[in-house]
PALO-827952 format. One record per atom (N, C-alpha, C): x, y, z. Coordinates in pm, whole numbers, plus 32768, in hexadecimal, padded with zeros to 4 digits. Each point is the difference from the previous one (the first is absolute). Layout:
! residues N
XYZ...
//
This chain:
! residues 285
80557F8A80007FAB807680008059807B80007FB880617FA38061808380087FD1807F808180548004805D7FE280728069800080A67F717F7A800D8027800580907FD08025808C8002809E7FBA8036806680AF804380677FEE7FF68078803F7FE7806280357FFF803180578048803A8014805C8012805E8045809E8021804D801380807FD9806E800B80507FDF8051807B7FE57FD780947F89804D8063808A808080237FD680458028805D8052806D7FE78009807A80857FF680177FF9800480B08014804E80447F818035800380058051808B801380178076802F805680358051800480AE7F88800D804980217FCA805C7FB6801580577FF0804E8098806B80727FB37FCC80A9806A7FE0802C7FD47F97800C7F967FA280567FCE7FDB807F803D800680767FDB7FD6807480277F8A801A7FD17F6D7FBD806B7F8B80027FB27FCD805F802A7F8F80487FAA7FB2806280277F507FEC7FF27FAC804F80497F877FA8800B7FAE80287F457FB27FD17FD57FCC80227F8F7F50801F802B7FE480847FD77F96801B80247F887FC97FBF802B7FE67F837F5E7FD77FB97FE17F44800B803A7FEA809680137F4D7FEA7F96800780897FB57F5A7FF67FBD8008808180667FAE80767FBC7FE3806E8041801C806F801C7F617FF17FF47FB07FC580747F5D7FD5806480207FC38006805E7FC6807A803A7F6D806D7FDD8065808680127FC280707FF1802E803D80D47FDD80427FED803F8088808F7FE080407FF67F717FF7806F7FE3806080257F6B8035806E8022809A7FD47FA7804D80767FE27FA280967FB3802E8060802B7FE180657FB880117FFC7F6580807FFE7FE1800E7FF87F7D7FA77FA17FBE7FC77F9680257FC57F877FC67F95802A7FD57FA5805480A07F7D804F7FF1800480507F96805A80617FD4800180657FAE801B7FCC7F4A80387F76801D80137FC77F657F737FB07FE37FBE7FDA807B7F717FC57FE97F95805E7FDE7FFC806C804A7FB880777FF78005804D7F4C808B80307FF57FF87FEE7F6C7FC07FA77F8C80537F9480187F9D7F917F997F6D7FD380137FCD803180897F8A7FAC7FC97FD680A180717FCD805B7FBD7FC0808780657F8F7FED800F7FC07F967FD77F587FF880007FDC7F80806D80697FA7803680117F98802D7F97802B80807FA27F8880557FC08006804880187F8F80637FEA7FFA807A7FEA7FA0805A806A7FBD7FF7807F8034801A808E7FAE7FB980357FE080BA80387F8D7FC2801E7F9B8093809C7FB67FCB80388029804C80AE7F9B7FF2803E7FA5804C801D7FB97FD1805D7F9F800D806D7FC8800F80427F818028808780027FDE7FF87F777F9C80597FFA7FA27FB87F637FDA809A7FEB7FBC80487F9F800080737FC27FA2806980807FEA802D8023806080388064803B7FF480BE7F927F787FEE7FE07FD380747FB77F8E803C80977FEA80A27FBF7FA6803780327F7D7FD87FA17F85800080347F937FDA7FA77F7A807180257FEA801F7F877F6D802E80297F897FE17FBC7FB37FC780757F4C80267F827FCA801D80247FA9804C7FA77FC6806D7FEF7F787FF47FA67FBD80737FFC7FAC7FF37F90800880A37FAE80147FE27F667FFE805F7FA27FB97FD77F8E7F637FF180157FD37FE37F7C7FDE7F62801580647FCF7FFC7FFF7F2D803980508009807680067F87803A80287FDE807880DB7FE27FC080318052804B808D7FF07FB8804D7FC78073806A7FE67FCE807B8013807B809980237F9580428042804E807080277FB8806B7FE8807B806D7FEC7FC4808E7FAF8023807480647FFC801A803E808A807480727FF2805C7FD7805680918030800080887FFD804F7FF280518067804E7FE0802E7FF6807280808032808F800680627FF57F9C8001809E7FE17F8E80167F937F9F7FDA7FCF7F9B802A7F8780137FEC7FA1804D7F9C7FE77FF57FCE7F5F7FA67FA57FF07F9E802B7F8B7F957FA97FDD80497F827FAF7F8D7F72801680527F857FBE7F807FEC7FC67F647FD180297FB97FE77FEE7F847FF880247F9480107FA27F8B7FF080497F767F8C7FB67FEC7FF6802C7F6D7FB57FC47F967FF0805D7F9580597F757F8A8022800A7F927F8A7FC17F887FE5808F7FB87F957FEB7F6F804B7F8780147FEB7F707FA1802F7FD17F647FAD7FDE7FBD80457FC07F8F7F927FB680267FD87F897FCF7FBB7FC2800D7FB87F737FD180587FC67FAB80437FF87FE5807C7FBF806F80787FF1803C7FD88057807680AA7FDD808A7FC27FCA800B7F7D7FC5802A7FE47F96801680597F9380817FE37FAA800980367F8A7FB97FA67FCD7FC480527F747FAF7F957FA1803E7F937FB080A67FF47FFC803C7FA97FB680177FA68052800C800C80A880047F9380637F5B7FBC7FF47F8880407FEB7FA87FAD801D7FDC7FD17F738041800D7F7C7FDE7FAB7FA6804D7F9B7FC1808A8023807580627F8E7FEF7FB87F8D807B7FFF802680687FC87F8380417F777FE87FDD7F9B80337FDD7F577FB37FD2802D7FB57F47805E80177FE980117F907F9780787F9A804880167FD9805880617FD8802B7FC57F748056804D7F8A7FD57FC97F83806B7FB78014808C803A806480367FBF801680837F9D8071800E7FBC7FD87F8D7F6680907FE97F977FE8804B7FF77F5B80097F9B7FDA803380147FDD809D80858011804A7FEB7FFD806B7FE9806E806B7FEC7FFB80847FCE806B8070808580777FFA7FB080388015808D80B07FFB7FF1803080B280A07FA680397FD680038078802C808E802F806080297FBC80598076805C802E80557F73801480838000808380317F8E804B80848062805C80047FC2808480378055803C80617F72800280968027809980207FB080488012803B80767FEC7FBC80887FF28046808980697FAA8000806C8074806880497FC380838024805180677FE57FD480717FC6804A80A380597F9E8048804B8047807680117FFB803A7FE37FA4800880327F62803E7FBA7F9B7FE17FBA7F9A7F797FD480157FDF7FA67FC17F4280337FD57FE87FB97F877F8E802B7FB37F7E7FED80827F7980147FC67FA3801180917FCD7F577FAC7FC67F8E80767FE77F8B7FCF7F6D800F80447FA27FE47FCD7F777FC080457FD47F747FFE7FFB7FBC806A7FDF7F9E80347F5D7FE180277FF17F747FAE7F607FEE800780277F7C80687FA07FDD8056801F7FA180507F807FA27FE580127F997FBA7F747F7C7FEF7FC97F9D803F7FBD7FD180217FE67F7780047F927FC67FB980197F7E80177F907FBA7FA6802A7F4E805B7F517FF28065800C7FBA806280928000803A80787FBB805C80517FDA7FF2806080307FD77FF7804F7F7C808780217FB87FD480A880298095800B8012803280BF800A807F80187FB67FF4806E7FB18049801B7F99801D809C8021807A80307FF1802380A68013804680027F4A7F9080707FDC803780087F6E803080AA7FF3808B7FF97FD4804580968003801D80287F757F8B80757FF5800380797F6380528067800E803E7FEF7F79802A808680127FB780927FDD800080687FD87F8A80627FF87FE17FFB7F84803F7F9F7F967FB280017F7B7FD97F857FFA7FE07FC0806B7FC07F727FFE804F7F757FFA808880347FDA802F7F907FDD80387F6A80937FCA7F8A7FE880167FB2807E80737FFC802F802B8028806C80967FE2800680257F90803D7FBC7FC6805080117F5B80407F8C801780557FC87F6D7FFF7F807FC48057806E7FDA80957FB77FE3806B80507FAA80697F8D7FD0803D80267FA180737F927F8780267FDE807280777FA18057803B7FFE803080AC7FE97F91806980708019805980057FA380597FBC801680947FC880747FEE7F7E802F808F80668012807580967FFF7FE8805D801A8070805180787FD47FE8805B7FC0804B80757F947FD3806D7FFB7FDA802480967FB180948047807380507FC7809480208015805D800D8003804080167F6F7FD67FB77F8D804B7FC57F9B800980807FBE7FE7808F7FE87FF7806D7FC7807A805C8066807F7FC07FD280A5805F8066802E80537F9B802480A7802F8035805D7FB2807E7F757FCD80337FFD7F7A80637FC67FAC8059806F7FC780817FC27FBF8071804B7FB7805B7F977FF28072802F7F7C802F7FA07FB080908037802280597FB87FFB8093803B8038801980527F63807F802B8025802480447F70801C7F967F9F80557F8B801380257F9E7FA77F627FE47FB07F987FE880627F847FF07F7F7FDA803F7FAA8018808E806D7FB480787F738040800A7FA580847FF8800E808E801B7F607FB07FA47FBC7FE17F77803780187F907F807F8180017F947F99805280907F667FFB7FB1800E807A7FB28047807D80037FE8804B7FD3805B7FF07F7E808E7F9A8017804480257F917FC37F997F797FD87F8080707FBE7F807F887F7F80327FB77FCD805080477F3D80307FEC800780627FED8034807F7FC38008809C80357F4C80437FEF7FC9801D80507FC38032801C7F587FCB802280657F7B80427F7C7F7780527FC38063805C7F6A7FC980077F9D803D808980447F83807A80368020804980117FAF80767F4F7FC380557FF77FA580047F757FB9803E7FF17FD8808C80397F917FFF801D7FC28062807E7FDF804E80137F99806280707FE680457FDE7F7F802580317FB380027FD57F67803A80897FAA80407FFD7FC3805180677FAB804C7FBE7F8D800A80387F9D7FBA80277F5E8036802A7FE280647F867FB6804E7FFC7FD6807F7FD47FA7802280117F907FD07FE97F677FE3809A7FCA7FED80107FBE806480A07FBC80027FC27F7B7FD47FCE7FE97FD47FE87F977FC5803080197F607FD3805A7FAE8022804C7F82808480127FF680067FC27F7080B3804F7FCA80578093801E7F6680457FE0802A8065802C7FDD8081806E7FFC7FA0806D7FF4805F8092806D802F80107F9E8093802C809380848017800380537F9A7FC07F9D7F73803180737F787F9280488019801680BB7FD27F7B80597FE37FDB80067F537F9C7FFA800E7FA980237F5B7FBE8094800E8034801B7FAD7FD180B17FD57F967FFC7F877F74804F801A7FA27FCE7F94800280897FA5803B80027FA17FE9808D7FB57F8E7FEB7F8D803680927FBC7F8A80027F98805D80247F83803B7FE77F9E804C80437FBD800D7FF37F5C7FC180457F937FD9800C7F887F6B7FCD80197FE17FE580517F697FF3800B7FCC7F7F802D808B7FC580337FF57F908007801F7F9580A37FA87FEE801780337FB780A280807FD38002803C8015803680917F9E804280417FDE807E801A7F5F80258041800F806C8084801780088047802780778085803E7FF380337FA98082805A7F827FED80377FB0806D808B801C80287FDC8020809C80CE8004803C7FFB7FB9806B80917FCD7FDF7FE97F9E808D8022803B809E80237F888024805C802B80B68034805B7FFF806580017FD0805D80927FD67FDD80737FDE7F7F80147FA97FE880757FC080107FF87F72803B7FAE7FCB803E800F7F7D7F907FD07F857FEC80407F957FAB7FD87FC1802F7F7C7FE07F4C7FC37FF780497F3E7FAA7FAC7FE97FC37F4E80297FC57FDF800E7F827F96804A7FE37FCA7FEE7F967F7D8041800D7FBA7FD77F607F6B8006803D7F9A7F927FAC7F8F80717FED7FD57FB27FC57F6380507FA57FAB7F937FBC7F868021800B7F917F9D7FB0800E80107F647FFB7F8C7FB17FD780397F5C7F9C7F877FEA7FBC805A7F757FC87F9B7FDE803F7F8B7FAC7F6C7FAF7FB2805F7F8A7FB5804380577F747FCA803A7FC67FF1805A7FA2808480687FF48007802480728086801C8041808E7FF17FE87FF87F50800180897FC27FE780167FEC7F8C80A77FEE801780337FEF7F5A7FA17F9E7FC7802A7FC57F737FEA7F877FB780517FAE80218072801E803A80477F9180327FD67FC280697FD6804580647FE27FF980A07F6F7F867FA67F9E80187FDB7F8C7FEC7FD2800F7F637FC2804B80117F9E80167F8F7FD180177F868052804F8000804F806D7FC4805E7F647F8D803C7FAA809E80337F7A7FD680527F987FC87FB07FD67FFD7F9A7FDF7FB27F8580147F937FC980957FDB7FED803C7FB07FE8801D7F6E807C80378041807980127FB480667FAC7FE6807C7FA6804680107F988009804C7F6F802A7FD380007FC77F5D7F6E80057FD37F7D7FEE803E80397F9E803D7F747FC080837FE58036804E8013809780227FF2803D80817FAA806A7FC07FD1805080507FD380607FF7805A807D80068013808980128031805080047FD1803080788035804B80747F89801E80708080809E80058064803080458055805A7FF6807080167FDD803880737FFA809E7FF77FE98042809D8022805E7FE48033804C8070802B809180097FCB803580837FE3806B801D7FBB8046800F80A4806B7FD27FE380577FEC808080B680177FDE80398092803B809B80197FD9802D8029806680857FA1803880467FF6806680A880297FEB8011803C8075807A8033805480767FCC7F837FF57F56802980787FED7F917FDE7FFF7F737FA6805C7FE580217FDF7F4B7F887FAF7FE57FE77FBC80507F887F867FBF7F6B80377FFC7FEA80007F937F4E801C7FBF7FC97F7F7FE47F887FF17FE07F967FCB7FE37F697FD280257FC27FD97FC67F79801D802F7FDA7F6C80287FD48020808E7FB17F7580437F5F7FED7FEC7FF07F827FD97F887FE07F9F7F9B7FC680657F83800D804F7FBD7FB6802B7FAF7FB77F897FCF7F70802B7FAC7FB57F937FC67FC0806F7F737FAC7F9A7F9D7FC980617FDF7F907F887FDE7F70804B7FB87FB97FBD7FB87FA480707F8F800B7FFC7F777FF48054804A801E809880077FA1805F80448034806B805D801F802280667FBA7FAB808B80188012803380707FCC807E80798036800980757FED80BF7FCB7FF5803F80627F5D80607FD47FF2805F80A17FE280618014805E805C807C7FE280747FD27FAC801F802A7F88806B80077FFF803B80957FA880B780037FEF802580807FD2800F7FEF7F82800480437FA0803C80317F97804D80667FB380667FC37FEF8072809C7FF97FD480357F61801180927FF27FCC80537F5F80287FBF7FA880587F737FF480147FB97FA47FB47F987FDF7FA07FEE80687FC27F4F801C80267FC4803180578025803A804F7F67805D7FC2801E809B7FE17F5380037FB9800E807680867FD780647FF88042807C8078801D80857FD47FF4804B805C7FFC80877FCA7FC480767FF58092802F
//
């Protein structure tokens, strides 16, 4: 399972020079002045605002319009906030990307925008259907950026994020001028790759993941295509040697050392068969 954060937290001391905040009720906690005055700015219309301490950030929510909370430092640097909206205050390309979308027909339990430090604003529809819960993340022109399973333990799962410099060079120098999306960490030691982060951009118009491992260091990055997509070589290969299957996905996949090619999902009745094919046809491990 992918934990939905990234985070580099800061650590804050703990002699805080707090001061009381007047517009909080009498559960609120103490804020710095400066904090008050960077909250007060950004949100001047903010009502009934109550703070927190949470994952060593200052927190506040509030109400401006929807029920918000926003994510500041202790000297007042904003990281993030997300606001609980209706499905109605949707952009119109988020609600006609998801009502044509597999999950049209299920319950619209929750939606969330999410605007965060760096990175593009994502809205989150939260589903179910009996049993199954699904968190599906748009970007503001609709486009899906990854489904995930909700695990009803992920009160939490929305942490101000940021990318060291080694990511941004590589995204900015491999992608120049990617919408940054997401942040995701592998956290399943069971998986090859726990520890690695996936960066979800958007770039020529096109979804992509962006993989680094332990270290930081980029090690690949993938994208959906269609069948239509691939060479005649790639095609053939799948024609020729795996006629009997169906076609079900395929992703263009180019790594750290040099190595490209596109990994082929296939299906024939139950059985589900991956394999790669390099831009020549040759199928690889």
């Amino acid at each position: 399972m992918k934990l939905n954060i990234f985070t580099l937290l800061l650590v804050l001391g703990t002699a805080w020079s707090l001061h009381s905040c007047d517009n909080n009720d009498d559960e609120s906690i103490d804020v710095p002045v400066e904090l008050q005055n960077a909250f007060s700015s950004k949100y001047p219309n903010a009502a009934n605002v109550k703070w927190e301490n949470k994952s060593g950030y200052y927190v506040a929510d509030f109400y401006d319009g929807y029920e918000a909370s926003a994510w500041f430092t202790q000297d007042g640097k904003w990281k993030m906030t997300e606001t609980d909206i209706p499905y109605d205050a949707l952009p119109q390309a988020v609600k006609t990307s998801f009502e044509t979308s597999e999950y049209k027909s299920w319950k619209i339990d929750d939606v969330d925008k999410l605007e965060r430090e760096g990175f593009e604003t994502v809205y989150v529809i939260e589903v179910e259907n009996q049993n199954q819960e699904m968190d599906l993340y748009y970007s503001v022109n609709g486009e899906l950026i990854k489904s995930v399973v909700d695990t009803d333990n992920d009160k939490d799962e929305y942490l101000p994020v940021q990318l060291t410099d080694v990511m941004k060079n590589v995204i900015n120098e491999r992608y120049p001028n990617a919408k940054i999306m997401e942040v995701d960490v592998e956290n399943d030691r069971n998986d090859w790759d726990y520890g690695y982060t996936e960066v979800d951009i958007i770039h020529n118009g096109i979804s992509k993941d962006v993989l680094f491992n332990q270290s930081g260091n980029w090690y690949s990055t993938s994208w959906e295509v269609r069948k239509n997509e691939l060479p005649d070589t790639v095609n053939n290969t799948i024609d020729n040697q795996y006629g009997e299957y169906r076609f079900d996905d395929a992703k263009y996949i180019e790594k750290a050392d040099d190595t490209v090619y596109y990994r082929i999902e296939l299906e024939r009745g139950e059985n589900e068969l991956t394999v790669n094919i390099d831009i020549n046809g040759n199928v690889i491990q």
